[in-house]
Z-matrix of the N, CA and C atoms (Angstrom, degrees):
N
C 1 1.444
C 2 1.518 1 109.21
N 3 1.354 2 106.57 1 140.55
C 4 1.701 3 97.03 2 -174.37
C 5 1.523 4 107.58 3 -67.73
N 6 1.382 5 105.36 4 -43.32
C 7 1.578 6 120.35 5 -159.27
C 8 1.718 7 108.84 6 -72.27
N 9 1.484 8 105.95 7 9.22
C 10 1.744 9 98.36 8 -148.30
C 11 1.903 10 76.25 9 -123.61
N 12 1.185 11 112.47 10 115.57
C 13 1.505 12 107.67 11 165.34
C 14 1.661 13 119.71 12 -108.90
N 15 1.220 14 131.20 13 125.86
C 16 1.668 15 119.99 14 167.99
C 17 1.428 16 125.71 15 -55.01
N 18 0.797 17 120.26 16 139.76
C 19 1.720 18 121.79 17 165.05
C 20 1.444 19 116.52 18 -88.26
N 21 1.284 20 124.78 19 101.47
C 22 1.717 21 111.93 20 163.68
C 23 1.855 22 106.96 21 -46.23
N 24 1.662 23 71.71 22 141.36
C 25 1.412 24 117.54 23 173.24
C 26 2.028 25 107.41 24 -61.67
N 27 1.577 26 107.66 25 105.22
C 28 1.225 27 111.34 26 -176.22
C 29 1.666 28 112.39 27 -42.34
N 30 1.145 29 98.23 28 153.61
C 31 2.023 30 102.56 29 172.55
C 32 1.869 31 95.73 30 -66.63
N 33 1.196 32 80.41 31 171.64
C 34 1.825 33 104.39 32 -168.23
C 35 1.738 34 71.46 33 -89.71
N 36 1.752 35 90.17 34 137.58
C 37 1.585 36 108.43 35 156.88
C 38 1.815 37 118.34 36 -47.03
N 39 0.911 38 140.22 37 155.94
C 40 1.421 39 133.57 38 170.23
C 41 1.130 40 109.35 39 -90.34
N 42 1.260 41 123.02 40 146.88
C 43 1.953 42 129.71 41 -167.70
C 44 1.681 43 113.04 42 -88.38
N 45 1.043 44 107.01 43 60.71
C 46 1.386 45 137.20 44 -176.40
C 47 1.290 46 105.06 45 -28.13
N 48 1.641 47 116.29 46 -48.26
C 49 1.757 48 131.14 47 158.20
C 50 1.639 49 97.00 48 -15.50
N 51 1.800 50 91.20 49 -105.85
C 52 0.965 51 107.27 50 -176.33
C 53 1.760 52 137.47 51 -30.26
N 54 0.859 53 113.13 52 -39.53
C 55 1.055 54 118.31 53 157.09
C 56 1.655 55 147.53 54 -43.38
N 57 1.931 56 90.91 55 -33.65
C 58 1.174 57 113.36 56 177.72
C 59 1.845 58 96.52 57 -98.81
N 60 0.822 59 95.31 58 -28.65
C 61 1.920 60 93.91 59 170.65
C 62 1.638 61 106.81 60 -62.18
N 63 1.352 62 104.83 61 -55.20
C 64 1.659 63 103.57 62 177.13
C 65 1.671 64 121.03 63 -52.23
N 66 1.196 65 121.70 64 -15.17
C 67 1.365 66 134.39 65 -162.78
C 68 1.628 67 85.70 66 -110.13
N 69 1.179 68 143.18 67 -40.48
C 70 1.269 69 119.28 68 -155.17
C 71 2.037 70 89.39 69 -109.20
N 72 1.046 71 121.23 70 -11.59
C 73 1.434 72 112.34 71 153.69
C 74 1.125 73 108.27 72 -73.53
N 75 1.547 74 149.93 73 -19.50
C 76 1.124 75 125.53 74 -142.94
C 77 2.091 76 92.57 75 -105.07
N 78 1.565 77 81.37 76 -31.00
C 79 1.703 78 92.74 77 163.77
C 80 1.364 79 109.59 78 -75.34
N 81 1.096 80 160.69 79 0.12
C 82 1.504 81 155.58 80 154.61
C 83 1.493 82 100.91 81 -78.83
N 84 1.267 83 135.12 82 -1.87
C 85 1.322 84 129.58 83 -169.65
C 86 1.482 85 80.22 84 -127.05
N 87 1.403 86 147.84 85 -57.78
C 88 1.456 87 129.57 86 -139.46
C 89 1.504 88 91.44 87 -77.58
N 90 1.659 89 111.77 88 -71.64
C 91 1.191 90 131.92 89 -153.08
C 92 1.921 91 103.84 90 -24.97
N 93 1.610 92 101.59 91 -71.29
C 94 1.453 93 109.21 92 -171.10
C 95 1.668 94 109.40 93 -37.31
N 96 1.249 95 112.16 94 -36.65
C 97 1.711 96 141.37 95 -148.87
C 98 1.675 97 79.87 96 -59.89
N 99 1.405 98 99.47 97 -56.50
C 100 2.124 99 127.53 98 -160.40
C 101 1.260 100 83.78 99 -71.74
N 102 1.374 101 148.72 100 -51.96
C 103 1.165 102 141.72 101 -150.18
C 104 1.752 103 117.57 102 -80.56
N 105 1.142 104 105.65 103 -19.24
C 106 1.529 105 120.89 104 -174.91
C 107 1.678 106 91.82 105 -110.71
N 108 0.768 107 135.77 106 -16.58
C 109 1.176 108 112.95 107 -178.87
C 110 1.547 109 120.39 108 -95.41
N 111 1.694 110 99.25 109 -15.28
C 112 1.624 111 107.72 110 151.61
C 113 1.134 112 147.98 111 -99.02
N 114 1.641 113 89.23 112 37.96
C 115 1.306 114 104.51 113 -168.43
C 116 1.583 115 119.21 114 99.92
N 117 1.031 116 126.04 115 -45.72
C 118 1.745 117 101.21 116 -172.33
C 119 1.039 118 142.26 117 -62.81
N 120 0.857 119 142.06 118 177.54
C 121 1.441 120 144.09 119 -165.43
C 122 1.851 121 114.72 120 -74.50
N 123 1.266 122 127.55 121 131.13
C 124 1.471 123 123.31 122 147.99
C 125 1.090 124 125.63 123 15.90
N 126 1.698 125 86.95 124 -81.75
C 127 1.546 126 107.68 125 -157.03
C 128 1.709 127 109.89 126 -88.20
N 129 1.600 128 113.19 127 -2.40
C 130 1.120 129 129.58 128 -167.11
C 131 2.155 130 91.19 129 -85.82
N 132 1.775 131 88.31 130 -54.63
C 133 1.517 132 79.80 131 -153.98
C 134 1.676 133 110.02 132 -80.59
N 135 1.924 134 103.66 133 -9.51
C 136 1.450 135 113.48 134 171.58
C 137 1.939 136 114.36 135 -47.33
N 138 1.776 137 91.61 136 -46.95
C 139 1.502 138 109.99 137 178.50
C 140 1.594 139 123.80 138 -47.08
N 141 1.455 140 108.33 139 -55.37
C 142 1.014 141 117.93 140 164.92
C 143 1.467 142 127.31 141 -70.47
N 144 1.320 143 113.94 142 0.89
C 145 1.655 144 127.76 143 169.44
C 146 1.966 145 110.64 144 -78.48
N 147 1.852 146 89.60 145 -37.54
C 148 1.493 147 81.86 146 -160.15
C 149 1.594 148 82.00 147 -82.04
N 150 1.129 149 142.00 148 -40.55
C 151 1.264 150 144.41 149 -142.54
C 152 1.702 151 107.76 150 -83.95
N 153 1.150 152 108.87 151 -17.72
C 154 1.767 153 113.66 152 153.34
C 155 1.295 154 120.26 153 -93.66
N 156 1.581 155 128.91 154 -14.44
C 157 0.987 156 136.52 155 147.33
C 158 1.563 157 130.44 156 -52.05
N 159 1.118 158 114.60 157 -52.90
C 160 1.350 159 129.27 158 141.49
C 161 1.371 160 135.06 159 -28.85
N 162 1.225 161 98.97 160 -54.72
C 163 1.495 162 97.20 161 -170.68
C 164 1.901 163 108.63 162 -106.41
N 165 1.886 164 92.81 163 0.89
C 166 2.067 165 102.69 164 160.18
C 167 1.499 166 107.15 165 -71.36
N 168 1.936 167 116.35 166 -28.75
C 169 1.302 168 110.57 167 -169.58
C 170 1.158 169 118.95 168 -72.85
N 171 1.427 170 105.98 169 -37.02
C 172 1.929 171 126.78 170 -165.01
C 173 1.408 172 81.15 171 -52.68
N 174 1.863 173 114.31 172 -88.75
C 175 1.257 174 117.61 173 170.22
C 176 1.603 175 142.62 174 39.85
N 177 1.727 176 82.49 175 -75.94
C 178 1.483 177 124.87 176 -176.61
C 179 1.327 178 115.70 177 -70.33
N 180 0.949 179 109.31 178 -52.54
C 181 1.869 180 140.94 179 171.76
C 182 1.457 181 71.55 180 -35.91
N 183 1.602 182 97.91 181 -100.60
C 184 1.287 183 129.82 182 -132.40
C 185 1.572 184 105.58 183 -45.84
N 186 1.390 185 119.74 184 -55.06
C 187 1.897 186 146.96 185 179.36
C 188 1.865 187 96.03 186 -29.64
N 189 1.645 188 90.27 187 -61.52
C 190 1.873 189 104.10 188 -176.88
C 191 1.662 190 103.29 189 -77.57
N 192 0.859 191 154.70 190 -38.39
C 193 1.425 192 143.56 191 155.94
C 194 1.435 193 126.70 192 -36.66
N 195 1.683 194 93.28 193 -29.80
C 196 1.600 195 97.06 194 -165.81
C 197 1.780 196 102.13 195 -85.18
N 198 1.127 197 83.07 196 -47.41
C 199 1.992 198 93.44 197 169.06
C 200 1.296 199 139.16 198 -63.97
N 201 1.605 200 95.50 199 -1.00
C 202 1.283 201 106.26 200 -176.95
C 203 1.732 202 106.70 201 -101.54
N 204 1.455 203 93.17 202 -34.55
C 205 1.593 204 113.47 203 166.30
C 206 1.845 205 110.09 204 -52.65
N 207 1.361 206 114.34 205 -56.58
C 208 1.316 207 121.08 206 -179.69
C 209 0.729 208 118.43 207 -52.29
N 210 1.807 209 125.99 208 -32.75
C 211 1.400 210 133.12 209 -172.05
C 212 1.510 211 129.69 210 -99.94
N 213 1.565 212 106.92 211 -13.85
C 214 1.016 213 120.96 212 163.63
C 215 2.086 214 105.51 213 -87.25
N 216 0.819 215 130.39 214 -51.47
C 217 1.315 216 132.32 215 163.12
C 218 1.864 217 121.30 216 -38.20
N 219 1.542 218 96.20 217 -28.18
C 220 1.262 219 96.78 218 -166.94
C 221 1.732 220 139.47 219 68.51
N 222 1.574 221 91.16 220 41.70
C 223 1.783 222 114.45 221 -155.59
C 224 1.423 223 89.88 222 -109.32
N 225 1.649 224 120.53 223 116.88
C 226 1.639 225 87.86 224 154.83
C 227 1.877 226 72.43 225 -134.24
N 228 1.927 227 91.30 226 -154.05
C 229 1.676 228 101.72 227 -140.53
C 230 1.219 229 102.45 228 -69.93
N 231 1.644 230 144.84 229 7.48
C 232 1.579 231 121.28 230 -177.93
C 233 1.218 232 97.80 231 -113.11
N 234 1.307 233 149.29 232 -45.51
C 235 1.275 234 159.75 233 161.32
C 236 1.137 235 121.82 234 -35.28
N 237 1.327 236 122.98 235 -57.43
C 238 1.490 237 132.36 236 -165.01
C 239 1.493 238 114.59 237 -79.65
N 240 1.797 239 95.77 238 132.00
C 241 1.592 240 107.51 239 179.11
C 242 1.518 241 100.32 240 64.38
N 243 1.665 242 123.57 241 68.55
C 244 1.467 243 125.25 242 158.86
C 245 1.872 244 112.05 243 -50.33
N 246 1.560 245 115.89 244 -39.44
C 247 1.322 246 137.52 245 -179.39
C 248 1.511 247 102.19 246 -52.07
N 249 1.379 248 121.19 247 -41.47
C 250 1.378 249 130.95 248 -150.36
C 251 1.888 250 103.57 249 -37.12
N 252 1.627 251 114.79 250 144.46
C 253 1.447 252 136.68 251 -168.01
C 254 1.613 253 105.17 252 -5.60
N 255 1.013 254 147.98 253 179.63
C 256 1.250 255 147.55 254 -43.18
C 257 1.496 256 122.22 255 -70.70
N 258 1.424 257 121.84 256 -150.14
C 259 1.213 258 104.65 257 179.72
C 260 1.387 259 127.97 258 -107.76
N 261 1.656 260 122.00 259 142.78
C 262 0.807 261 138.22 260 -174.83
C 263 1.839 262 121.18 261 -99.66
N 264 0.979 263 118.65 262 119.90
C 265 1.551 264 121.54 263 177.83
C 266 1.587 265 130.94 264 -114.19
N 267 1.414 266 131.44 265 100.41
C 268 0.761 267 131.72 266 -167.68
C 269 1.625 268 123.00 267 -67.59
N 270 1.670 269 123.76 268 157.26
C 271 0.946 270 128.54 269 -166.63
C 272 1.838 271 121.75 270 -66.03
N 273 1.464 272 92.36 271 -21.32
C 274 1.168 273 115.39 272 178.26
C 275 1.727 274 123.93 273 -73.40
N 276 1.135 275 85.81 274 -40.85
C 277 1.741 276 111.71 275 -170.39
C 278 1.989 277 105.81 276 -77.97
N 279 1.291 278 82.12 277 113.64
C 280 1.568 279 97.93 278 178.78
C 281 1.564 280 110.09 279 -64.25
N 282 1.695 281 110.28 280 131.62
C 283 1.462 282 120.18 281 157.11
C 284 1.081 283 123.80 282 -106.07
N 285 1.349 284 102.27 283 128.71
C 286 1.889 285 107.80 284 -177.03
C 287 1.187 286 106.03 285 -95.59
């Protein structure tokens, strides 16, 4: 039809997750790297290996939980949380 045009099919969102997982592994590998090379100890900069490791996993958990929440809810970024921060005052609620 002349009058009838298609629209391409938007790009896939980018996995924003992942991405931020790749950055905070990539810091579980640099940091210690920086940390021994100014001197500290092994077992100092091993510590701080597992302990960004740790807290890349929580992270991880948490990043994919949250999106899974959004997506089962059916929330994404223009819609969701009309309420969202400042303040709200109801019609009811007396101002002095």
């Amino acid at each position: 039809m002349p009058g009838h045009r298609s629209t391409p099919a938007p790009p896939p969102a980018p996995d924003t997750v992942r991405d931020v997982i790749r950055w905070a592994a990539f810091s579980c590998v640099v940091v210690p790297v920086v940390l021994l090379w100014y001197g500290t100890s092994p077992a100092g900069a091993a510590g701080a290996a597992l302990g960004l490791a740790a807290v890349t996993a929580v992270c991880h958990v948490l990043l994919r939980r949250s999106e899974r929440c959004a997506g089962r809810y059916g929330c994404d970024d223009e819609g969701f949380g009309e309420q969202r921060g400042g303040r709200h005052t109801r019609r009811q609620t007396p101002v002095d």
